[in-house]
N, C-alpha and C positions, 0 to 999 in steps of 0.2 A: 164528442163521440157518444154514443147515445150507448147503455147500461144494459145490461142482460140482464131479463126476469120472465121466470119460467111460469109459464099460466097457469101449472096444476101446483104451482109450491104448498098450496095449502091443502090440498090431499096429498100428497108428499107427508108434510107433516102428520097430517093425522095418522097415515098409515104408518112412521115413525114412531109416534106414540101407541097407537096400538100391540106392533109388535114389543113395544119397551114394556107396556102394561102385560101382555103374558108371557113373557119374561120373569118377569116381575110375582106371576102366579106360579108359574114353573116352582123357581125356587124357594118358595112359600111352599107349595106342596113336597117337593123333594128336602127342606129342612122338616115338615111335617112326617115325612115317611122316616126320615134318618130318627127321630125321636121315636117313633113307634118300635124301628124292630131293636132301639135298645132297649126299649122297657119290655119287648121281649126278652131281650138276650138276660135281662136281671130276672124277669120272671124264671125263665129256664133256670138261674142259680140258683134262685130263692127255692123252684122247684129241688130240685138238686137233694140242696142243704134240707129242705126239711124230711124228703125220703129217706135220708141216711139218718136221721134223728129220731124217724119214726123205727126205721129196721133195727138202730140199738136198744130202743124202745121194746122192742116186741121180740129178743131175744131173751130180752129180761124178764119178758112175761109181763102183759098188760091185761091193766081191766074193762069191762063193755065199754066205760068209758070212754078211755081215750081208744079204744077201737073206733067208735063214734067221731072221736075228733080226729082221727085220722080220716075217716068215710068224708069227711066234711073238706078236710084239706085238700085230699085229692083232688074232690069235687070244686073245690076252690078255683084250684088252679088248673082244671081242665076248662071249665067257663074260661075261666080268664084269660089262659091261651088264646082258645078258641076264638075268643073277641078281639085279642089283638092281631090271629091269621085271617080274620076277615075284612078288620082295620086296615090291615097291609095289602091285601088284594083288590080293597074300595082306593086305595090311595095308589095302588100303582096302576089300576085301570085309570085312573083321573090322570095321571102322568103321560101315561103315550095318548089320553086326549089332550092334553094339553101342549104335549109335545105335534103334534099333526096340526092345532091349533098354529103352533108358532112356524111350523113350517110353511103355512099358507101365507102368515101375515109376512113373513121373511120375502115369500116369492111376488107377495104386492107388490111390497117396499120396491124390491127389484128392480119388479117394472117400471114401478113411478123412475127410478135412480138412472133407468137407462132410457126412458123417454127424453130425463132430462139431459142425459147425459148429449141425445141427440138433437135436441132443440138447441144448446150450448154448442154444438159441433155447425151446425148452422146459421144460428147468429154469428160465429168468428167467421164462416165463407161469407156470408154477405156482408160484413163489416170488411173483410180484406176485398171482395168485390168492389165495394164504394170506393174502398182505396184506391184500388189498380186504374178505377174510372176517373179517379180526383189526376191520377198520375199521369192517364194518357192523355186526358185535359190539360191540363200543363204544359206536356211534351208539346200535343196540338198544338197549344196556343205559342208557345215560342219557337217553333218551326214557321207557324204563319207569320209572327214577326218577321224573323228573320228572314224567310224568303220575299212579305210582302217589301221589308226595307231595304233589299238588293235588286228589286224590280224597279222601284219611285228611284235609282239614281238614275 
């Protein structure tokens, strides 16, 4: 009985691989983004903690100073937000591109999967054809027997 093998297996595969490699980018970028907005969420404390250290500061009455090094802190961590809200909107536009990325390569895959799914649904009717034909050859052939060797008495 002769073997099924589908002619496109090896774009089958690549497109298997493909979609496995942005996959694979997806969840690089979305561990990429999950570290970003927790280095926000500490910046926000760190923010926090140091306003309420500056405003006990400055009930007690401060000097130019550390007015200055408050001016500076602020300024610190308004940049530094600021670079992580921009960080987080660079990395979630990369996401739903990459997400629409994976959704094409998914719906190759597909096609490849149901091509083959039909070439395999077609080789088993023409392998049960050859059968049925092997069968009615047989049947043929010992019907003509037997009718030929009840004629020759």
């Amino acid at each position: 009985m002769k073997k099924f093998r589908f002619e496109y297996e090896s774009i089958l595969k690549m497109r298997q691989a493909k979609e496995d490699d942005v996959k694979n980018e997806l969840a690089r970028l979305l561990d990429k983004l999950r570290t970003v907005k927790l280095e926000k969420e500490k910046m926000l404390k760190d923010q926090q903690s140091f306003f309420e250290t500056m405003e006990d500061m400055m009930k007690h009455g401060c000097s130019a100073s550390e007015l200055r090094r408050i001016q500076r802190g602020q300024s610190y961590y308004r940049t530094h937000l600021k670079t992580l809200d921009e960080k987080i909107l660079n990395l979630e536009k990369h996401v739903l591109e990459t997400k629409q990325l994976l959704l094409e390569a998914v719906k190759a895959k597909k096609i490849m999967e149901k091509l083959k799914e039909n070439a395999y649904s077609a080789f088993i009717n023409d392998v049960n054809h050859e059968e049925q034909k092997v069968i009615e050859e047989i049947v043929n052939y010992k019907n003509n027997k037997v009718s030929g060797g009840e004629n020759g008495r």
